[in-house]
PDB file of N, CA, C and O in Angstrom, chain B, residues numbered from 101:
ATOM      1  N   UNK B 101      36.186  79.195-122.575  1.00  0.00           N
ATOM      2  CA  UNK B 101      35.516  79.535-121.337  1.00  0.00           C
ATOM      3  C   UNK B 101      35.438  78.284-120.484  1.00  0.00           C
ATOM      4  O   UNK B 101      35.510  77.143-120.939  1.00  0.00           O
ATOM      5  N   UNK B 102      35.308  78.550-119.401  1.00  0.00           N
ATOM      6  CA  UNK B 102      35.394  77.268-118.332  1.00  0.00           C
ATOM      7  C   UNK B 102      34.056  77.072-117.884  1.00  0.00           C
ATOM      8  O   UNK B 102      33.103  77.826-118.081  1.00  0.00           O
ATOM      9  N   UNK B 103      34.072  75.781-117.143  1.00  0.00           N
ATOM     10  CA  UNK B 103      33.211  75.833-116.080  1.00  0.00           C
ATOM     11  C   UNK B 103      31.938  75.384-116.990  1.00  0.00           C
ATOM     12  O   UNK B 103      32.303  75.146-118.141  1.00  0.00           O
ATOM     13  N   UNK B 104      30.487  75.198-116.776  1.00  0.00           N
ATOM     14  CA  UNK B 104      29.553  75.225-117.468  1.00  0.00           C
ATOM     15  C   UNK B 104      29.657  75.086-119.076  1.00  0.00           C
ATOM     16  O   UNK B 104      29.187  74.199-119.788  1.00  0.00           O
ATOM     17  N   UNK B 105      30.028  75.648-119.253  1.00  0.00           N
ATOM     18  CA  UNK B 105      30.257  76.129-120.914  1.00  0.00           C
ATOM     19  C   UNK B 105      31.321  75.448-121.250  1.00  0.00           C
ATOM     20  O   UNK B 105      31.471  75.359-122.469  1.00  0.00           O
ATOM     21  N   UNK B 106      32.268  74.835-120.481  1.00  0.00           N
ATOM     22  CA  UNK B 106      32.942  73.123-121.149  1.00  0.00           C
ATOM     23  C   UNK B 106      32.143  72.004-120.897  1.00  0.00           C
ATOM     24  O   UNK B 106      31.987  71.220-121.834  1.00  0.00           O
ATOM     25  N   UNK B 107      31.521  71.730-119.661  1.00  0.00           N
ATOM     26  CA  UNK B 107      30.677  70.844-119.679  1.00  0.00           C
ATOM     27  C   UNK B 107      29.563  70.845-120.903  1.00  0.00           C
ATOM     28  O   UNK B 107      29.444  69.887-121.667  1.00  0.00           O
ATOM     29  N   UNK B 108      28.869  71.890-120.978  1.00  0.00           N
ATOM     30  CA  UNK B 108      27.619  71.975-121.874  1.00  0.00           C
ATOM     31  C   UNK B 108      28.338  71.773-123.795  1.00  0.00           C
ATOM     32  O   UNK B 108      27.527  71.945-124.704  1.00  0.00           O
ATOM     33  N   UNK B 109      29.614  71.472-124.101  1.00  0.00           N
ATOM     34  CA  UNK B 109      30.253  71.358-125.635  1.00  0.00           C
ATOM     35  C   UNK B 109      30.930  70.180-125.596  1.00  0.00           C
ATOM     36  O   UNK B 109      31.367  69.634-126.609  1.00  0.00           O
ATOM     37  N   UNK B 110      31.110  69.514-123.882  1.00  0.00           N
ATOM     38  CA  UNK B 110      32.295  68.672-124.022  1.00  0.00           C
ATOM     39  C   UNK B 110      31.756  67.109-125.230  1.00  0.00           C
ATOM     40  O   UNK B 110      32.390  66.524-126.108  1.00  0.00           O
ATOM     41  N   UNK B 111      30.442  66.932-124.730  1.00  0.00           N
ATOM     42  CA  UNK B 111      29.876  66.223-126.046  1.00  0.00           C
ATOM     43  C   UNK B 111      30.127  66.562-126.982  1.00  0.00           C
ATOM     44  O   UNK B 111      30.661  65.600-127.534  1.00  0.00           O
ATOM     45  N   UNK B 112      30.104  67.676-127.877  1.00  0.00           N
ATOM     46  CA  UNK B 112      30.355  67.757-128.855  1.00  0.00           C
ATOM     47  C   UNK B 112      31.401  67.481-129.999  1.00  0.00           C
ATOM     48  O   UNK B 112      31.328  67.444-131.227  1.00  0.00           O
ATOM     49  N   UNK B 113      32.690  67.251-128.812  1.00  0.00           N
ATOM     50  CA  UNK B 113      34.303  66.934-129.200  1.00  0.00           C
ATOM     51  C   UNK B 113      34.222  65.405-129.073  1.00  0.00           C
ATOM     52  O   UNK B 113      33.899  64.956-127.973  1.00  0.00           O
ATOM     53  N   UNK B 114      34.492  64.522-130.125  1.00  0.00           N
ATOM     54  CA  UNK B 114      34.695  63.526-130.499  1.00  0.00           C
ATOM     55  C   UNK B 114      35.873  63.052-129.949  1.00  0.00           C
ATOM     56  O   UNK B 114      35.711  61.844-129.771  1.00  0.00           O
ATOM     57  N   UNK B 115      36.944  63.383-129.602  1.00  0.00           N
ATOM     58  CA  UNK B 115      37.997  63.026-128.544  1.00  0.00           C
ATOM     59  C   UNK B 115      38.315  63.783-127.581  1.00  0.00           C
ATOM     60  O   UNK B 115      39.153  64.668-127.752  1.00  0.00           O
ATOM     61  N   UNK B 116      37.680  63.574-126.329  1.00  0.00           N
ATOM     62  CA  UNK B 116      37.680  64.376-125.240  1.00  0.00           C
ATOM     63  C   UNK B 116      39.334  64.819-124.878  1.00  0.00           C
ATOM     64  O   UNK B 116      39.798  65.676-124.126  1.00  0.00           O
ATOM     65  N   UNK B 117      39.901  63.915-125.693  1.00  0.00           N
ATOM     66  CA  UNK B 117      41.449  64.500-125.106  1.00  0.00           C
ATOM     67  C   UNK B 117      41.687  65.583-125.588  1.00  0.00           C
ATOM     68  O   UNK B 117      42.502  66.346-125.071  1.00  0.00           O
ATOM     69  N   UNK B 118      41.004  65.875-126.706  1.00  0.00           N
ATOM     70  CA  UNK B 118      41.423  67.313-127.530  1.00  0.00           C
ATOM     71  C   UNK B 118      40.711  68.479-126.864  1.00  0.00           C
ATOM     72  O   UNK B 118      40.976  69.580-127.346  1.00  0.00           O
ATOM     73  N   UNK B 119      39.795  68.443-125.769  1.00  0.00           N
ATOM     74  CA  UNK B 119      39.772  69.787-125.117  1.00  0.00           C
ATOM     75  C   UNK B 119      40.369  70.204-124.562  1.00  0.00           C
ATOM     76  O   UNK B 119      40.693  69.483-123.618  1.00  0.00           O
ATOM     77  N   UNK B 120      41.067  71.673-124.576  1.00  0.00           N
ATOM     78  CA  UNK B 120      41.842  72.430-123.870  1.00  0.00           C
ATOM     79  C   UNK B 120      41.534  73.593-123.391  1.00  0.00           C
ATOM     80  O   UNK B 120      41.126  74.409-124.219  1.00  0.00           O
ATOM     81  N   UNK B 121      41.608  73.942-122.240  1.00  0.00           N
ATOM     82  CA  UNK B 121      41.885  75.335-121.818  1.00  0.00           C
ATOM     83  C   UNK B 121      42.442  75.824-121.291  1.00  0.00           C
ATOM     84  O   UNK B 121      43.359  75.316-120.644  1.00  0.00           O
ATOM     85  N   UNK B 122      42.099  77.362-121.305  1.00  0.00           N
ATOM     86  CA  UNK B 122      43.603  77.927-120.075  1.00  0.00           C
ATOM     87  C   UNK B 122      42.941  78.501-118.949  1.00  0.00           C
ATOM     88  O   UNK B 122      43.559  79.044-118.033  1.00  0.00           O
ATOM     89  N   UNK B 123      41.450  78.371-119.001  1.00  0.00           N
ATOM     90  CA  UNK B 123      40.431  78.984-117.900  1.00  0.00           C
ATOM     91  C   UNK B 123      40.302  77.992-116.741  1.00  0.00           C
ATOM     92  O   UNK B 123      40.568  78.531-115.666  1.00  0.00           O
ATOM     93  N   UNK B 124      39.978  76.721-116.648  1.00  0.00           N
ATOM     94  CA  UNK B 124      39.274  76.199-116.073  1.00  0.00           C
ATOM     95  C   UNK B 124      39.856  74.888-115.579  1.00  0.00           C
ATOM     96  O   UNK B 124      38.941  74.115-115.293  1.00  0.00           O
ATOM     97  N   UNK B 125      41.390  74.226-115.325  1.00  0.00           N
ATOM     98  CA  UNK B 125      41.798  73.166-115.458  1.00  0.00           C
ATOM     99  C   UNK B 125      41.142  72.289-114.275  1.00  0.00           C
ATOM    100  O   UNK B 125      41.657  71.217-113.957  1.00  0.00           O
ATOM    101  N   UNK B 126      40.394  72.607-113.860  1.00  0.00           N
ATOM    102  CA  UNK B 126      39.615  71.165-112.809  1.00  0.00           C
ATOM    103  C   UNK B 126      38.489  70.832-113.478  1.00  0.00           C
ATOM    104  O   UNK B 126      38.130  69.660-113.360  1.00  0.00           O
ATOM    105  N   UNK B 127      37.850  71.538-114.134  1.00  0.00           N
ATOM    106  CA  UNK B 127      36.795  71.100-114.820  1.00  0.00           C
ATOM    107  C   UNK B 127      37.009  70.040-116.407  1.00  0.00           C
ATOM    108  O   UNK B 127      36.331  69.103-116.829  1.00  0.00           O
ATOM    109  N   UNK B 128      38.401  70.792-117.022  1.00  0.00           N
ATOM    110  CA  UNK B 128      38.692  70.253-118.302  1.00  0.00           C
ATOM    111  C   UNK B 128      39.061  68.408-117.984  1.00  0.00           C
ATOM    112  O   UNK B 128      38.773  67.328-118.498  1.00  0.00           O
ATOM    113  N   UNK B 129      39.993  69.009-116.627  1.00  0.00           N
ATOM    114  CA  UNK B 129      40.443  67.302-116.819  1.00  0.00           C
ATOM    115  C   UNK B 129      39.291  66.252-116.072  1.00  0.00           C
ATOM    116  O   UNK B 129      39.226  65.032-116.223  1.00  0.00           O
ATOM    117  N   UNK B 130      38.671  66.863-115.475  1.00  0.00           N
ATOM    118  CA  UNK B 130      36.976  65.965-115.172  1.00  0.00           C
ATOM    119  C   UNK B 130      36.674  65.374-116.567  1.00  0.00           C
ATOM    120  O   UNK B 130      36.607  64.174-116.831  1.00  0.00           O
ATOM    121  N   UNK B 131      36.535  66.203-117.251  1.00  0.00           N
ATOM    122  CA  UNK B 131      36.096  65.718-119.032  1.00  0.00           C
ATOM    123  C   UNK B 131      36.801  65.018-119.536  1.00  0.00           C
ATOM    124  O   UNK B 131      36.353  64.355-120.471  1.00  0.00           O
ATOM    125  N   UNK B 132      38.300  64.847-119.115  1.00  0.00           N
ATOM    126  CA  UNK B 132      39.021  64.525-119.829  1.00  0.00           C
ATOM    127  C   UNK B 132      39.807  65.086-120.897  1.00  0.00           C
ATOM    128  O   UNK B 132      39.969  64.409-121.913  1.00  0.00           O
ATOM    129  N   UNK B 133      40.121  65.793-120.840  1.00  0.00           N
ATOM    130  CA  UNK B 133      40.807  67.094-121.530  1.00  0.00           C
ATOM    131  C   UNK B 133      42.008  67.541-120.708  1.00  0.00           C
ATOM    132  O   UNK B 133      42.292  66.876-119.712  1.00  0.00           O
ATOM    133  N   UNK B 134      42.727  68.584-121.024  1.00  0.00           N
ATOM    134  CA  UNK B 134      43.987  69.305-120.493  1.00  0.00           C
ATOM    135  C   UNK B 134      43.626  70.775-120.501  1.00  0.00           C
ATOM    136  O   UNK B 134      42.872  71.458-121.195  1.00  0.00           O
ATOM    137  N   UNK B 135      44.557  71.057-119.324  1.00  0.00           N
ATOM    138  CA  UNK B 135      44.377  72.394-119.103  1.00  0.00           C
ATOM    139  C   UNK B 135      46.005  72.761-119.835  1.00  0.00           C
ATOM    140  O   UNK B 135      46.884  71.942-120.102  1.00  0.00           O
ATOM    141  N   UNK B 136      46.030  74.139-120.021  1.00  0.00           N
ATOM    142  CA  UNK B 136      47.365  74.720-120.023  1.00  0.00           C
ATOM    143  C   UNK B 136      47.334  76.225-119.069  1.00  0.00           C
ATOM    144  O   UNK B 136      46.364  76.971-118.930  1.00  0.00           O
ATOM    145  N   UNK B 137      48.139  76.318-118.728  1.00  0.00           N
ATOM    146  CA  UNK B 137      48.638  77.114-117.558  1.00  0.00           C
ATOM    147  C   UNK B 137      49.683  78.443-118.197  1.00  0.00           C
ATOM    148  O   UNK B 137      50.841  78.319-118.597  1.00  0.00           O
ATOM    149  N   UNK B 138      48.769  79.837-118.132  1.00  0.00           N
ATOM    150  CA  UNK B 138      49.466  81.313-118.366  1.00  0.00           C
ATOM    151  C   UNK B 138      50.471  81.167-117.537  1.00  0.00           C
ATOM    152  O   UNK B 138      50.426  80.548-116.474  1.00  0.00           O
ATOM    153  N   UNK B 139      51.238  81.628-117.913  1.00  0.00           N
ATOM    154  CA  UNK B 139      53.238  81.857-117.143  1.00  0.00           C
ATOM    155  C   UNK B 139      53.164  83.393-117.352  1.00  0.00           C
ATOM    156  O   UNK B 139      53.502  84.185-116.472  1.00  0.00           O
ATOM    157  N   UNK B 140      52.608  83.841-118.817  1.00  0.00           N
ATOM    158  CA  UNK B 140      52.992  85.174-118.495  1.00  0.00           C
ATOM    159  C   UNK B 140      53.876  85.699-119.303  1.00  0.00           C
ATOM    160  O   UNK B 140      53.942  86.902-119.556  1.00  0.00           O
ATOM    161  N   UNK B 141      54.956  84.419-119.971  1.00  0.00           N
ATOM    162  CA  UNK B 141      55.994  84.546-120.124  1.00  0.00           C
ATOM    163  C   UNK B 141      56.163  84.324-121.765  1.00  0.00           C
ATOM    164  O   UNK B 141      57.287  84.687-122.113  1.00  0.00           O
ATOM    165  N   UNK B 142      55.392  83.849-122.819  1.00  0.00           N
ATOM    166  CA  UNK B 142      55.460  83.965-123.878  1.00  0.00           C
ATOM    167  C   UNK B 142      55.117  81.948-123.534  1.00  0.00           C
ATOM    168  O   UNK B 142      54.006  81.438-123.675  1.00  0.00           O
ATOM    169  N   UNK B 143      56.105  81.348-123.188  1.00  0.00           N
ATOM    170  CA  UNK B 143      55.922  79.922-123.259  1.00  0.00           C
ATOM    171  C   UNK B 143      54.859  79.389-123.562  1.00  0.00           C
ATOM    172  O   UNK B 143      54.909  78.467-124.376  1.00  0.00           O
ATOM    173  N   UNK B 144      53.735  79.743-123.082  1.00  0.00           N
ATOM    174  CA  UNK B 144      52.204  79.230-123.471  1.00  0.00           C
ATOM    175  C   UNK B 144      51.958  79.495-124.865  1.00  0.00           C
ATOM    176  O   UNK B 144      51.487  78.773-125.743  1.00  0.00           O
ATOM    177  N   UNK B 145      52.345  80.590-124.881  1.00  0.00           N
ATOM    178  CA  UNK B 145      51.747  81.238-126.797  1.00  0.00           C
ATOM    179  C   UNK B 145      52.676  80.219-127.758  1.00  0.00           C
ATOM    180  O   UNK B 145      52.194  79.832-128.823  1.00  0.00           O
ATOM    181  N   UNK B 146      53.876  79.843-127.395  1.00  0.00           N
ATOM    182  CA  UNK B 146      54.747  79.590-127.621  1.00  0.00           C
ATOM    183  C   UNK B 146      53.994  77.611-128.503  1.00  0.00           C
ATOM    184  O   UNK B 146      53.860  77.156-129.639  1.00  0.00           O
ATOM    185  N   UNK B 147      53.765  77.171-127.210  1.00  0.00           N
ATOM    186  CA  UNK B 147      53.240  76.214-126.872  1.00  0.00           C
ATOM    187  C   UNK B 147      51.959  75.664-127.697  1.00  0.00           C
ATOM    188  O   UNK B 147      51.679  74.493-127.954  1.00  0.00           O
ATOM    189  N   UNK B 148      51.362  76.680-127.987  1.00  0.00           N
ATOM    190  CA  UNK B 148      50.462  76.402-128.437  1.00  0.00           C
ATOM    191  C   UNK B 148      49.966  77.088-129.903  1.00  0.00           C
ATOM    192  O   UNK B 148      48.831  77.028-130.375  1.00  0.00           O
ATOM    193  N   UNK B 149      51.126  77.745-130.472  1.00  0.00           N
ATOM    194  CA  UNK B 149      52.001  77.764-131.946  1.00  0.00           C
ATOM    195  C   UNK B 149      52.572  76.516-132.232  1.00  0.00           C
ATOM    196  O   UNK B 149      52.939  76.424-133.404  1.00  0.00           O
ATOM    197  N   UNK B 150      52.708  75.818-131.742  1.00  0.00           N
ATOM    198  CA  UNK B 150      53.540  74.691-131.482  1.00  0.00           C
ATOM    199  C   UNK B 150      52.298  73.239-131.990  1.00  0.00           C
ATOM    200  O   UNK B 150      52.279  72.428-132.916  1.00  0.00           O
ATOM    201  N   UNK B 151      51.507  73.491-130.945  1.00  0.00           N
ATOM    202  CA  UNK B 151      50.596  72.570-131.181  1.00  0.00           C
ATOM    203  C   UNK B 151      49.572  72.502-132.310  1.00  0.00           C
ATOM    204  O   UNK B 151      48.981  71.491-132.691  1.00  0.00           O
ATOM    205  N   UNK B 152      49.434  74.008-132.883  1.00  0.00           N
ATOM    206  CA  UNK B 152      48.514  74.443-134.036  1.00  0.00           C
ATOM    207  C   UNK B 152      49.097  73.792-135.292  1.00  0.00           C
ATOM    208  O   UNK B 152      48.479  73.093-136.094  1.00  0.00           O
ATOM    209  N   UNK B 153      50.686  74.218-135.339  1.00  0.00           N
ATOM    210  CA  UNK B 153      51.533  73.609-135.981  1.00  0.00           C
ATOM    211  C   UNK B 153      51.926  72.567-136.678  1.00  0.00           C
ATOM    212  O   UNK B 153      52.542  72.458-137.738  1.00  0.00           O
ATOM    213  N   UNK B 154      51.225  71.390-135.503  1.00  0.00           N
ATOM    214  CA  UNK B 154      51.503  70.191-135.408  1.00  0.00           C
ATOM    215  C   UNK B 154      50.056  69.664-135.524  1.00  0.00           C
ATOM    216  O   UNK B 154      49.800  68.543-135.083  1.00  0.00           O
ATOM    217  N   UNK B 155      49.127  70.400-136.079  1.00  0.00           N
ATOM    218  CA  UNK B 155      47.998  69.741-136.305  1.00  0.00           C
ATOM    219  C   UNK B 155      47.226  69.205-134.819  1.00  0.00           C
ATOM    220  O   UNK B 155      46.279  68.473-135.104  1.00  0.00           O
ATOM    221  N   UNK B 156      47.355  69.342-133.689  1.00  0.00           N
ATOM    222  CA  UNK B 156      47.173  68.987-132.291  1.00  0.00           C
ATOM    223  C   UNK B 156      45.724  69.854-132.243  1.00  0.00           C
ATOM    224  O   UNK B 156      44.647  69.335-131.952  1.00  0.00           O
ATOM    225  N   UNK B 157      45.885  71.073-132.538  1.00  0.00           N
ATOM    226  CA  UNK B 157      44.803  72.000-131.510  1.00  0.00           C
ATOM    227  C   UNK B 157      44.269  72.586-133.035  1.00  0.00           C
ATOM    228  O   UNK B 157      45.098  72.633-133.944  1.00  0.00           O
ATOM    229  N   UNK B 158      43.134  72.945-133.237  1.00  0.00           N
ATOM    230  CA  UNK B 158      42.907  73.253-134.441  1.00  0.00           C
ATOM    231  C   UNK B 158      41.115  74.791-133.710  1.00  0.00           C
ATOM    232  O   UNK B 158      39.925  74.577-133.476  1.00  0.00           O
ATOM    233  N   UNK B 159      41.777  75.790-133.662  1.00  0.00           N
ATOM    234  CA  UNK B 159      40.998  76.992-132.811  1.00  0.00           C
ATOM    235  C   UNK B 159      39.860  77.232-134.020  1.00  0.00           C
ATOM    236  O   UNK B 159      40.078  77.107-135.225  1.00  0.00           O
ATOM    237  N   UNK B 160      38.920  77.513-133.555  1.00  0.00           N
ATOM    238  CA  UNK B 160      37.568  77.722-134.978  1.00  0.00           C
ATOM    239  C   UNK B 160      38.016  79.508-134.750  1.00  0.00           C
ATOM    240  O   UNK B 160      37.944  80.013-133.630  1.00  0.00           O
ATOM    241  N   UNK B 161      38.318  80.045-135.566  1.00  0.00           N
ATOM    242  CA  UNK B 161      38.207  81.269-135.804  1.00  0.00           C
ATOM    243  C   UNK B 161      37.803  82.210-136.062  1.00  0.00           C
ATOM    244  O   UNK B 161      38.624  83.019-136.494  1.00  0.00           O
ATOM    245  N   UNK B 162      36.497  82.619-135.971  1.00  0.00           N
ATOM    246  CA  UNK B 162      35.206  82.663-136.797  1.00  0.00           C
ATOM    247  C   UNK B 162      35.313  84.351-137.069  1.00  0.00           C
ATOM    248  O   UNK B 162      34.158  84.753-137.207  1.00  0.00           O
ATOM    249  N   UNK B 163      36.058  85.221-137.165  1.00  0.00           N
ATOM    250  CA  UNK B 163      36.505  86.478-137.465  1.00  0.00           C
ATOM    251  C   UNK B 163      37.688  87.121-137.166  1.00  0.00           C
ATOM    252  O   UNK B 163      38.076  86.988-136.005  1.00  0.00           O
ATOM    253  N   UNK B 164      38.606  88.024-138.188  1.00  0.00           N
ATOM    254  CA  UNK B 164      39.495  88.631-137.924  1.00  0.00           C
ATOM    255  C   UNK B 164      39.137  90.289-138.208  1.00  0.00           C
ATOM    256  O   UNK B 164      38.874  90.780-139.306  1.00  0.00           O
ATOM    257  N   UNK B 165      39.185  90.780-137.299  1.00  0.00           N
ATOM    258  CA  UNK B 165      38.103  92.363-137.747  1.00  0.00           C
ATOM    259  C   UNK B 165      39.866  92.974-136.805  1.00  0.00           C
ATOM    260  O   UNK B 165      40.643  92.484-135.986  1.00  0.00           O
ATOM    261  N   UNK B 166      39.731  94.386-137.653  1.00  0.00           N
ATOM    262  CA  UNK B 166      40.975  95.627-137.272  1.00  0.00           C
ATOM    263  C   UNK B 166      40.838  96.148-136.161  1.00  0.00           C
ATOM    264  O   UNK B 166      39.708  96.412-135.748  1.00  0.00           O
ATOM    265  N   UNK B 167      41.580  96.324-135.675  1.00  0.00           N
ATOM    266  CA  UNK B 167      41.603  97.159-134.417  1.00  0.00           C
ATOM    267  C   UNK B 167      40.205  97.947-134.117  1.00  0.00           C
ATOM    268  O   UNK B 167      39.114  97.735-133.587  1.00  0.00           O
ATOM    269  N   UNK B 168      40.927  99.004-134.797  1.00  0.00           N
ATOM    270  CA  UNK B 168      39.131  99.883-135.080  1.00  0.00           C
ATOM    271  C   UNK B 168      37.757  99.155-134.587  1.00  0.00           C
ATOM    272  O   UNK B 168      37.078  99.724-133.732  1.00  0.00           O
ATOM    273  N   UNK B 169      37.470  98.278-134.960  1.00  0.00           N
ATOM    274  CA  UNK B 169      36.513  97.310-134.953  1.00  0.00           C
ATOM    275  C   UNK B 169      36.156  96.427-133.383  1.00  0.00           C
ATOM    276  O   UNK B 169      35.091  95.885-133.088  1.00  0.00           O
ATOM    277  N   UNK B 170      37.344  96.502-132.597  1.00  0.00           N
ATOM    278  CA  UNK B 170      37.983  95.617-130.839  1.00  0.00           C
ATOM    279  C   UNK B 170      36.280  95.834-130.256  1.00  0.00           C
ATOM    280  O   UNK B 170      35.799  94.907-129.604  1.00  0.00           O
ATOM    281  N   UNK B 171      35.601  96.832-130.472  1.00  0.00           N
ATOM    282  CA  UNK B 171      34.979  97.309-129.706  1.00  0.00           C
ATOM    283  C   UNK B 171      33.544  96.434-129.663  1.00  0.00           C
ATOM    284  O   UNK B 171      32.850  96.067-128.715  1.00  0.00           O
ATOM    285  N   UNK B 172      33.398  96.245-131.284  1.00  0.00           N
ATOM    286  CA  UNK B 172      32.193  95.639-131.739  1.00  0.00           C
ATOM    287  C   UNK B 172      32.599  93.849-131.399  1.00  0.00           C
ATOM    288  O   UNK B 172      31.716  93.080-131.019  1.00  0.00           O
ATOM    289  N   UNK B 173      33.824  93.467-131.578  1.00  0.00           N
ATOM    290  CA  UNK B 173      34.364  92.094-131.792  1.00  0.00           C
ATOM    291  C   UNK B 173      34.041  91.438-129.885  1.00  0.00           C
ATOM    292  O   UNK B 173      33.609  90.340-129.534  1.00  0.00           O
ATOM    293  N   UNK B 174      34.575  92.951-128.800  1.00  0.00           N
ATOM    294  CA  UNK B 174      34.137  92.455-127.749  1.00  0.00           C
ATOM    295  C   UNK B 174      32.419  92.655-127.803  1.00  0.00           C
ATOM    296  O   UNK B 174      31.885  91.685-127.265  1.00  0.00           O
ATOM    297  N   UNK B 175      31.608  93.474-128.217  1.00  0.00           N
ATOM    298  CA  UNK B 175      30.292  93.140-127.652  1.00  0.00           C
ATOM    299  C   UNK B 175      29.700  91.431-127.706  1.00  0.00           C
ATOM    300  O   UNK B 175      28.947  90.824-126.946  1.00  0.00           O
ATOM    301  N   UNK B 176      30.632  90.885-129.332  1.00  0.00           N
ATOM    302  CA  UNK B 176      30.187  89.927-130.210  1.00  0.00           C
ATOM    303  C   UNK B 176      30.440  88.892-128.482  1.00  0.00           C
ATOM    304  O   UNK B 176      29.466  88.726-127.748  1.00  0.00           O
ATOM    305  N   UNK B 177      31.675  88.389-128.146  1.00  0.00           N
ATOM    306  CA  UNK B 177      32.016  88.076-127.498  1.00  0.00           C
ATOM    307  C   UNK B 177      30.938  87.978-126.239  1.00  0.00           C
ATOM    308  O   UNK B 177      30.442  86.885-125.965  1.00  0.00           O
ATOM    309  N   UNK B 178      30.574  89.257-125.430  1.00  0.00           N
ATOM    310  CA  UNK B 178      30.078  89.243-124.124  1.00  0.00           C
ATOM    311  C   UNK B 178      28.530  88.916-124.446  1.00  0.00           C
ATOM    312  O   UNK B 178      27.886  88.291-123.603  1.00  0.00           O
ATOM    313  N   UNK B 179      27.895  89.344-125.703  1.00  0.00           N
ATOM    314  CA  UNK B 179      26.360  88.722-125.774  1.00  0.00           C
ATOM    315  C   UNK B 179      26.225  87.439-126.144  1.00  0.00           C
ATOM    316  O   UNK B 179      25.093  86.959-126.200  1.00  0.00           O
ATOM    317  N   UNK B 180      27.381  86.652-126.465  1.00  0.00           N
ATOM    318  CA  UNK B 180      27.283  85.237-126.742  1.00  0.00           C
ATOM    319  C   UNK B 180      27.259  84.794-128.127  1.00  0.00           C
ATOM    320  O   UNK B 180      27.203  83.621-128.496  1.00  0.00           O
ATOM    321  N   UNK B 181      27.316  86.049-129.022  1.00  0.00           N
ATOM    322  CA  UNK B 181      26.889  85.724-130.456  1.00  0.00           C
ATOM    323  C   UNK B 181      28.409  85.697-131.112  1.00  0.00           C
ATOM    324  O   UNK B 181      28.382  86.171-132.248  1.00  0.00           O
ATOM    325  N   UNK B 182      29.399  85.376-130.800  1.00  0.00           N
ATOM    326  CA  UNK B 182      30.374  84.658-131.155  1.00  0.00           C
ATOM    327  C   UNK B 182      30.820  83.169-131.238  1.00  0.00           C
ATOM    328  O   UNK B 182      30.837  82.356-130.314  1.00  0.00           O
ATOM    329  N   UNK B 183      31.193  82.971-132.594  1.00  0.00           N
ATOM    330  CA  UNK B 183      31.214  81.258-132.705  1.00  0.00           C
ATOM    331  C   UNK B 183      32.530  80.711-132.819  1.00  0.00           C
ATOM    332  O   UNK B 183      32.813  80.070-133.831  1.00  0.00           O
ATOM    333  N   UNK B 184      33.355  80.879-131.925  1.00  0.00           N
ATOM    334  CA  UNK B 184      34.703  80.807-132.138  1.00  0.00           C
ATOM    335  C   UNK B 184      35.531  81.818-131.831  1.00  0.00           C
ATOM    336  O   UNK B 184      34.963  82.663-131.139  1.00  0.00           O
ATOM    337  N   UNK B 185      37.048  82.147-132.162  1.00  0.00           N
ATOM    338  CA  UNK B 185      37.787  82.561-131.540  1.00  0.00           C
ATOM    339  C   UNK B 185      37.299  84.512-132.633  1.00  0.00           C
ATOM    340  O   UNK B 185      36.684  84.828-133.651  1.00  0.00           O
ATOM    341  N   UNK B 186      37.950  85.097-131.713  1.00  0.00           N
ATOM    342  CA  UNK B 186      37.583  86.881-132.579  1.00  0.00           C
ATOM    343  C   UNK B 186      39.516  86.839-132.726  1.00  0.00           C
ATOM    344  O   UNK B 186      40.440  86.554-131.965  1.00  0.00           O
ATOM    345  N   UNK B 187      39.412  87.191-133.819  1.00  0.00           N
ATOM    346  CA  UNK B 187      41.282  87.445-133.597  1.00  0.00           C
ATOM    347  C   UNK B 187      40.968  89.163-134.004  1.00  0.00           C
ATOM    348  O   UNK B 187      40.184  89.490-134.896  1.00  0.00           O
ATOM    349  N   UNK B 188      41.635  89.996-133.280  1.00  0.00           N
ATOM    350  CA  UNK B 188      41.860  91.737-133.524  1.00  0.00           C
ATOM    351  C   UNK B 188      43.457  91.749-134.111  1.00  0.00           C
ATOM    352  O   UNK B 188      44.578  91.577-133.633  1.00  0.00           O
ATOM    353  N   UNK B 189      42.906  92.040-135.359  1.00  0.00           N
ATOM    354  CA  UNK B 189      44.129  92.180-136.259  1.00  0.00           C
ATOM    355  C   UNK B 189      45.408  93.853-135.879  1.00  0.00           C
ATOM    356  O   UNK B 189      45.148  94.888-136.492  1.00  0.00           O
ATOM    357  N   UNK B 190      46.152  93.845-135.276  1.00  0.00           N
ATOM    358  CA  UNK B 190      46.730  95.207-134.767  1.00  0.00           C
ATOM    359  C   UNK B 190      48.002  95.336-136.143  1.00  0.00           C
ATOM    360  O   UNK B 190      48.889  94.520-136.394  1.00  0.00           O
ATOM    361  N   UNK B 191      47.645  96.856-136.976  1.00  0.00           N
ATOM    362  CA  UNK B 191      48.611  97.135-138.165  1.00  0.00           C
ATOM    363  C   UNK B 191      49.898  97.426-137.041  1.00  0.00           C
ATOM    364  O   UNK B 191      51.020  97.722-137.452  1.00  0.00           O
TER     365      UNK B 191
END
């Protein structure tokens, strides 16, 4: 998330270079961090398989719940009581 909510964690990251997002790039690189930029086109996902890969970006993941489940994983999300990324597992 951008905006506020990088400012209010950017303390928390011990090397400001390692913040990234794809929301907010005027705010990230204020902090000192990088933005990455949706194309749309796979390249970003691409990119940042790439970087996970390589030990670079390391995402806290804090649940993988089934499809079935999208519904509850977004409430988790919009009330704030998510601690990390929701991955929706699709069979």
């Amino acid at each position: 998330v951008g905006g506020d909510s990088l400012r209010s964690v950017a303390d928390l990251v011990a090397d400001r270079a390692r913040l990234v997002t794809t929301v907010d790039p005027g705010v990230v690189a204020e902090l000192g961090g990088r933005a990455v930029v949706r194309d749309g086109s796979g390249t970003v996902l691409a990119e940042f398989a790439r970087l996970v890969s390589d030990g670079k970006l390391d995402p806290h993941v804090s649940d993988v719940v089934p499809l079935e489940r999208a519904g509850e994983a977004l409430a988790s999300v919009e009330t704030g009581h998510a601690r990390g990324k929701i991955v929706i597992s699709v069979p």
